[in-house]
N, C-alpha and C positions, 0 to 999 in steps of 0.2 A: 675240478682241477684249478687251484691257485693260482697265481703269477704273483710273486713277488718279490722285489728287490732284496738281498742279502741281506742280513742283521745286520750294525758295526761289530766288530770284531778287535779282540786284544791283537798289540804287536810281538809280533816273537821276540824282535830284537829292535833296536832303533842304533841310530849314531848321530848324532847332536840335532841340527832341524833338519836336517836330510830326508829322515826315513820316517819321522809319522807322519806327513802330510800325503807319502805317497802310498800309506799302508790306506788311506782315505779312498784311495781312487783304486784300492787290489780289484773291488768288482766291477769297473767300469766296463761296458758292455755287455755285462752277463746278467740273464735273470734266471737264478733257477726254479725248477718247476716244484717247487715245496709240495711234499703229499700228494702227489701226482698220483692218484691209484689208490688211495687208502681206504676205498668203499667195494661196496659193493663186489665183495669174494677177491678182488685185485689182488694180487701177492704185495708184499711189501719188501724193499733191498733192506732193513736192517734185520738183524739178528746175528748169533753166531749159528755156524752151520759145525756139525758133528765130525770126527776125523772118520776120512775115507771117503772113497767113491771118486765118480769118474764124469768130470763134465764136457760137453761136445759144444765146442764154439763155432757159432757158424760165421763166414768171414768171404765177403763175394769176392775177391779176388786172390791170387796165388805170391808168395814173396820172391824177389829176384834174390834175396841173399838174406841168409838171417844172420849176417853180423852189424853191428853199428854203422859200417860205411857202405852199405850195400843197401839195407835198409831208409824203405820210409816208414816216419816215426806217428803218420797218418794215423784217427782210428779206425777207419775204416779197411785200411790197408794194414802195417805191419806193428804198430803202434804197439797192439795188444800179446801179439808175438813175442815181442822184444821185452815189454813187461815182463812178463810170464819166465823169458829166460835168462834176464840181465839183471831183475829188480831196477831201482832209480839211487842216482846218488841223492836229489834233491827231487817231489814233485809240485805241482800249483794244485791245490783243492777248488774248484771250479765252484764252491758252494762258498766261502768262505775270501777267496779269491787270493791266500797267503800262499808262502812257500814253505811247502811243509821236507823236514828233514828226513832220511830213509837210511843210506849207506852213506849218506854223511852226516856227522855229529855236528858240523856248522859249515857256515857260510858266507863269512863277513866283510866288508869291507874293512881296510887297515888307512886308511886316510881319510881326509876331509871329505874329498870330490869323489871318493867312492871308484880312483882308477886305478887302486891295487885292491888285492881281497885276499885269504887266508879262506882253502877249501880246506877244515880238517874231516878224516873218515872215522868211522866208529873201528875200534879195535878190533884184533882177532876174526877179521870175516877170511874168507879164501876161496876161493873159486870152485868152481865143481872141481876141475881136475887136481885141484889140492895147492895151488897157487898162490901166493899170499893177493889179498887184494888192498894194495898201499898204493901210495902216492906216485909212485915209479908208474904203475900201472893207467894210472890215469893219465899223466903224465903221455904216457906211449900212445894211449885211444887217440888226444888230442891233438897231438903231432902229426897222426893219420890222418885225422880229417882233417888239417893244414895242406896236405900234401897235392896238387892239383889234380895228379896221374890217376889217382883214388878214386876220382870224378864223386867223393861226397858230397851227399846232401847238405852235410853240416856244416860243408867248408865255411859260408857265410860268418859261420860265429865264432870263428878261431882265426878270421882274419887278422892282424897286428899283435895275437894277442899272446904274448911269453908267460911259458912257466917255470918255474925253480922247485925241485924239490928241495924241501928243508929238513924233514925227518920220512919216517916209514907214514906216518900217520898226517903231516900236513904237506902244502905244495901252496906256493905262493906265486899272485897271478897278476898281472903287467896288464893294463887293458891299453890299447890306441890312444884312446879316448875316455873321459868319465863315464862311468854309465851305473846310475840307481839302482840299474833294476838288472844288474848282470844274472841276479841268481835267477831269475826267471828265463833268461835267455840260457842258461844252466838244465832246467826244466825241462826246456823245451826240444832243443838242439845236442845237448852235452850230457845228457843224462843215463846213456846206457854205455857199460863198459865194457869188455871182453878181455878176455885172458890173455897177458903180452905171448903165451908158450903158446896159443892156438894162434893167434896170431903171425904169430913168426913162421909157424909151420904151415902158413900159407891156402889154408882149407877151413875158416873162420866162416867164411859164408856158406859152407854144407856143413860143416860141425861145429854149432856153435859151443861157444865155453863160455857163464857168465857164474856169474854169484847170484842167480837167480831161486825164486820158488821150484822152479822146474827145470827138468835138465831134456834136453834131447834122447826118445828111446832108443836104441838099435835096432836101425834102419826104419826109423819113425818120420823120415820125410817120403812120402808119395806123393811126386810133384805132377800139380793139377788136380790134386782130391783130398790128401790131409796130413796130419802133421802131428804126430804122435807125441808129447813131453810127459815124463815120470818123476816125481815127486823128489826135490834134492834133500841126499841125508846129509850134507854138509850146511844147508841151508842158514844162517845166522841169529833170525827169529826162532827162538822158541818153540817149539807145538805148533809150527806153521811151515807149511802152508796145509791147510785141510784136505784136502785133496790128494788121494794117489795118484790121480793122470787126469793130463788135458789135452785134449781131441781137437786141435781146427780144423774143420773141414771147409771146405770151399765147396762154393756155388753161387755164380756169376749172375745170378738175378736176384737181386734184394727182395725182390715180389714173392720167394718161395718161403722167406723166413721166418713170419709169423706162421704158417704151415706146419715147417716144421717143426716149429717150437711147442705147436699146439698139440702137435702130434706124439711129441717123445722123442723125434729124431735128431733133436740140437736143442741145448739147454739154455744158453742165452748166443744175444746178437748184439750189434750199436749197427744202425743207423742214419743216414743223412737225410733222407729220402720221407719228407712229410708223410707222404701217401702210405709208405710201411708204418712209418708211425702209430697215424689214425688206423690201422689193421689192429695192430697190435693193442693198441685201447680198446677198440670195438668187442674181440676177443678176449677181454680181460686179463690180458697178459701182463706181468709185472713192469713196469716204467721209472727207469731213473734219467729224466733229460735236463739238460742246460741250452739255453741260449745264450749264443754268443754275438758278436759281429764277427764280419765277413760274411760268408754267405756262398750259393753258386752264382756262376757270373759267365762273361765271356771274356778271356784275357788276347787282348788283339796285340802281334808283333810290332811294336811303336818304329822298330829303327829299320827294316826294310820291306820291301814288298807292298801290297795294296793300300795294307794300313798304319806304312808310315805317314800317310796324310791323315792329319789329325780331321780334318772335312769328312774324310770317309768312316772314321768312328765314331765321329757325330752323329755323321747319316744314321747306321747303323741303329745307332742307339736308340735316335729317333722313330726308325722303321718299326722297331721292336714294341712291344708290350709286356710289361712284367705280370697284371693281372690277365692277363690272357694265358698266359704261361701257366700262370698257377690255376687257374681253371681248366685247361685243356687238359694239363699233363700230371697237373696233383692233384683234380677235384676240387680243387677251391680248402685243400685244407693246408697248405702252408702261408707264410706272411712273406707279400710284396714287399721289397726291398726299396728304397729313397737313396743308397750308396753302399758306400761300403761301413756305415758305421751303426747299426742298430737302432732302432728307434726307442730303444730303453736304457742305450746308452748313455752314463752321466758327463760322457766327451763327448758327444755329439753338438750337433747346430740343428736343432730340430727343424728351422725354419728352411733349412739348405737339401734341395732332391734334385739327385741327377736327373739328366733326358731320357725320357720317356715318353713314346707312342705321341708321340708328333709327325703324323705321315707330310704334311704339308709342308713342314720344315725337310725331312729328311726326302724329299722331291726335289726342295731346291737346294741340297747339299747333294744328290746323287747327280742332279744336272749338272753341278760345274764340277764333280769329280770325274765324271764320265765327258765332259763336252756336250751335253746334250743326247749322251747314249753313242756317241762317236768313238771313245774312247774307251774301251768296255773295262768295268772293274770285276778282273777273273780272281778268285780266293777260296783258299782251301779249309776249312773245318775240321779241326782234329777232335776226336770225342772218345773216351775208353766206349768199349762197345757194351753196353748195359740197356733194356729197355727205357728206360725214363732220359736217360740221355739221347738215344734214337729218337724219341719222339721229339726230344726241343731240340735237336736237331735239323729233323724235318719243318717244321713250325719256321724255324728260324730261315731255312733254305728254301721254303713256300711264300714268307713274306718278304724276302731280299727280290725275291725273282720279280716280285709284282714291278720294282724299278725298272727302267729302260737302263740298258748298257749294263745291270748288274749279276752277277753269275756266280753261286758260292756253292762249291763240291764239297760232298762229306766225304772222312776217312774215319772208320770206325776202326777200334785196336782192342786187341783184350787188354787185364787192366795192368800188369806188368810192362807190355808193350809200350801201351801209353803212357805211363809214367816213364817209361824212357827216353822217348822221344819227347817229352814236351818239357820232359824236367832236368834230361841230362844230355840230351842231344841241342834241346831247344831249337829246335825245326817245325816251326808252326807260322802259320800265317792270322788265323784265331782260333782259339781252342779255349772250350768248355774246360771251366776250374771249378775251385775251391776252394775256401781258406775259412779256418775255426781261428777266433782272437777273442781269446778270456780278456785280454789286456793287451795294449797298442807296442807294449816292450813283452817279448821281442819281434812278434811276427810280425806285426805292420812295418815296423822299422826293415827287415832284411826285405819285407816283400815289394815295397815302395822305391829303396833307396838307388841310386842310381850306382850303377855299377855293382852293387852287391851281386852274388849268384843268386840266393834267392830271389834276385827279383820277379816277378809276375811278369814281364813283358818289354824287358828291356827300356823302360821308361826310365828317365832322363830330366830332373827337374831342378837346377840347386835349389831354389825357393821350397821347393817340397824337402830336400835334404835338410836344409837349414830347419824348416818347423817341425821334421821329426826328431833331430839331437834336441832342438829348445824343449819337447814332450819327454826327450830318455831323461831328460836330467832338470826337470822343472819339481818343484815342493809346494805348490799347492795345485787345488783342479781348475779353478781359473785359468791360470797360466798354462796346464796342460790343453785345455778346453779352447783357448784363443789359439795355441800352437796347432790344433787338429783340426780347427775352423778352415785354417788356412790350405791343411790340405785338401780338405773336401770340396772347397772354391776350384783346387786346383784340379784336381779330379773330374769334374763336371762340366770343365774347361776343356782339359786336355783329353779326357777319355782312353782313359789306358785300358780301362777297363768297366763292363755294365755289369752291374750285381742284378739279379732280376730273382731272387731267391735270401729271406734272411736263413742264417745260419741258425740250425740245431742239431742237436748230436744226441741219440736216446737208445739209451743201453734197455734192451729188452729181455725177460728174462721169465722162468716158466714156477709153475706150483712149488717147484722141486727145491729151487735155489735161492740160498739168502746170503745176508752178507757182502750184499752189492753196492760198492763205491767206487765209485770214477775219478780220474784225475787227466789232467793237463785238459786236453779236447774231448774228451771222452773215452777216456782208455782206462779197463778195468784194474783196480787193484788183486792182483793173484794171490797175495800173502793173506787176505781177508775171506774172500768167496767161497765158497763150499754149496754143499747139499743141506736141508733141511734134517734138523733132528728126527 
């Protein structure tokens, strides 16, 4: 198996020196895994697959709502869902690192500085329920996820941000601020739409409506085991999607899914979990993965409680060990992390790695956070309930303990749960994450910035704020590279958060099935996939 950096690639579009210096940097932290599996009996994702037949997606946790605003756009979570029943207006190809177009025919900026745009959509699409799917319509999605009551996830990327519709087919867009790289933040955040008529009628997150591949069966949601969708005949592609139905099923431990895959009972999977991974290669099971930055981590509450003292997250960090992690808990088959930004990353500061496994430092930062053990640091662990999380869990709550005065309780959640409470309740003191970043616009930026919703942890930097806009809106990689420098100084400083896992995302897949390609973090294209000839 390869490793190797992206080819360069043609730009779809450009607008004066703006946009091809930063078409330069579309794969910055991403390496993908080229012919990953091309021997030795491996299946292979490309080909086209035959019309018909019925694929079972296996998916470890259950969705709290399958509309846009109810929805996380995770692939491991609902990501693949929402695909399947929304299709994308725009997505990022994670191999090529561009934004590629789907239910929109463009997506341009209309001035200089790139802080109006012009989203036009392809004609004549329409919803499953027979709905026109225009401008109006998107228009409506994004006004929801504006709305605060909504508690979306997507609020982040519709903050400041006005639209006008112009005709059925365009909608002209007002940003806050410049930003380069909106279409990505498009991609990533704003890219599933639902029907304004399901919407309005208020049952959008049990019946979904999109202009999807697939549409919801009758009575095709059994919640906690699977999730029925049947092939849309309205669908706007052509001869697609190959597939009669698509099966998610759940099952909460990623450890059963090479299993099943090997067995017959689930036709492909994605995910995060090195140790599934290497299963899944060992059993020559078909593999499409990308590396990204981000990574798993610990995302500690910066503004109250134990670890609003930045001394305490230091400790913490210190106490820890990332190769011990990866040995205990993944075998020694995932890659230590140095931060938050990749080590194949071309923004990165190769020379710059967070704290790490320094007991003798984080002794004398648990001393004067605790008084000398006088003072005890009590703190809570939020973690969805999954085996490989329980274990770094425990790890993490056996080497905290070894300090004097320090005391850290687990709360395990299933994965619904936890994502609510950590991501929309934000009730945590530190709690196990994760974050997939093809590129630093948009996720780094919502996930960092201060006062954003997305943020990871309520951290608070303007120096950090400042070096993320000079990266949204820099034209060459220099400048974006000195911009992210600065964050990672800051990061290592302040500790918002320890990544002790790099990020990858691997779409697994059986004898049966071809035609496998991923986009944004790993989430399958449905209009493509099928069964073998």
């Amino acid at each position: 198996m390869v490793h190797a950096r992206p080819p360069h690639r043609p730009a779809r579009r450009t607008f004066g020196r703006l946009r091809k210096p930063l078409l330069l940097l579309a794969a910055a932290g991403l390496v993908l895994t080229a012919g990953c599996g091309s021997d030795g009996g491996t299946p292979l994702a490309a080909g086209t697959p035959r019309q018909g037949g019925t694929m079972t997606v296996l998916l470890p946790g259950e969705a709290r709502g399958l509309d846009p605003f109810t929805a996380s756009y995770i692939n491991v979570t609902d990501g693949n869902r929402m695909a399947a029943l929304y299709d994308m207006l725009v997505w990022t190809n994670p191999s090529t690192g561009t934004v590629q177009m789907q239910l929109a025919e463009n997506l341009v900026p209309t001035d200089a500085v790139a802080k109006t745009w012009m989203l036009t959509l392809r004609p004549d699409i329409r919803f499953s329920d027979g709905e026109p799917f225009d401008a109006q319509a998107v228009k409506t999605n994004w006004d929801r996820h504006a709305q605060p009551e909504f508690k979306s996830e997507q609020l982040g990327a519709v903050l400041g941000v006005t639209t006008e519709v112009v005709d059925a087919r365009n909608l002209r867009i007002t940003l806050p601020k410049p930003n380069a790289n909106f279409d990505r933040m498009v991609a990533r955040h704003l890219t599933f739409i639902a029907s304004p008529k399901a919407i309005a009628g208020g049952k959008s997150a049990e019946e979904p409506v999109g202009a999807g591949p697939f549409v919801m069966a009758p009575g095709g949601w059994v919640k906690g085991q699977s999730l029925t969708l049947e092939r849309n005949p309205r669908y706007w592609k052509a001869s697609a999607p190959y597939l009669d139905r698509v099966v998610f099923r759940v099952d909460p431990n990623p450890a059963n899914m090479t299993a099943a895959i090997k067995s017959g009972d689930a036709d492909v999977s994605v995910t995060v979990d090195p140790l599934v991974a290497a299963a899944a290669q060992r059993e020559n099971l078909g593999r499409e993965a990308v590396t990204l930055s981000g990574g798993q981590m610990l995302s500690f509450n910066t503004a109250k409680g134990p670890f609003a003292d930045a001394d305490a997250r230091r400790a913490t960090a210190y106490a820890l060990d990332g190769a011990a992690i990866n040995q205990q808990i993944f075998d020694g088959t995932g890659t230590v992390a140095r931060g938050l930004f990749s080590g194949s990353s071309q923004l990165a500061n190769v020379q710059l790695a967070a704290p790490d496994n320094n007991p003798a430092e984080a002794a004398r930062l648990f001393a004067k956070v605790t008084a000398d053990g006088t003072k005890p640091l009590t703190a809570t662990l939020v973690i969805p309930n999954t085996p490989a999380t329980v274990k770094i869990a425990q790890y993490v709550q056996t080497t905290l303990a070894k300090y004097p005065g320090v005391k850290l309780t687990v709360e395990a959640l299933d994965l619904p749960a936890f994502i609510y409470r950590s991501n929309v309740e934000r009730r945590f003191d530190v709690k196990v994450d994760q974050i997939w970043i093809d590129d630093p616009e948009p996720r780094l930026y919502g996930f960092l910035k201060g006062g954003d919703p997305g943020n990871c942890c309520f951290y608070n930097n303007p120096q950090v704020d400042e070096a993320l806009q000079r990266g949204r809106v820099a034209t060459d990689i220099g400048t974006r590279r000195d911009a992210y420098t600065q964050v990672q100084l800051a990061l290592n400083r302040d500790m918002p958060l320890w990544v002790y896992q790099e990020a990858v995302a691997v779409g697994v897949f059986s004898s049966k099935v071809t035609g496998v390609q991923m986009f944004n973090d790993g989430v399958f294209l449905f209009d493509r996939i099928g069964m073998k000839r």
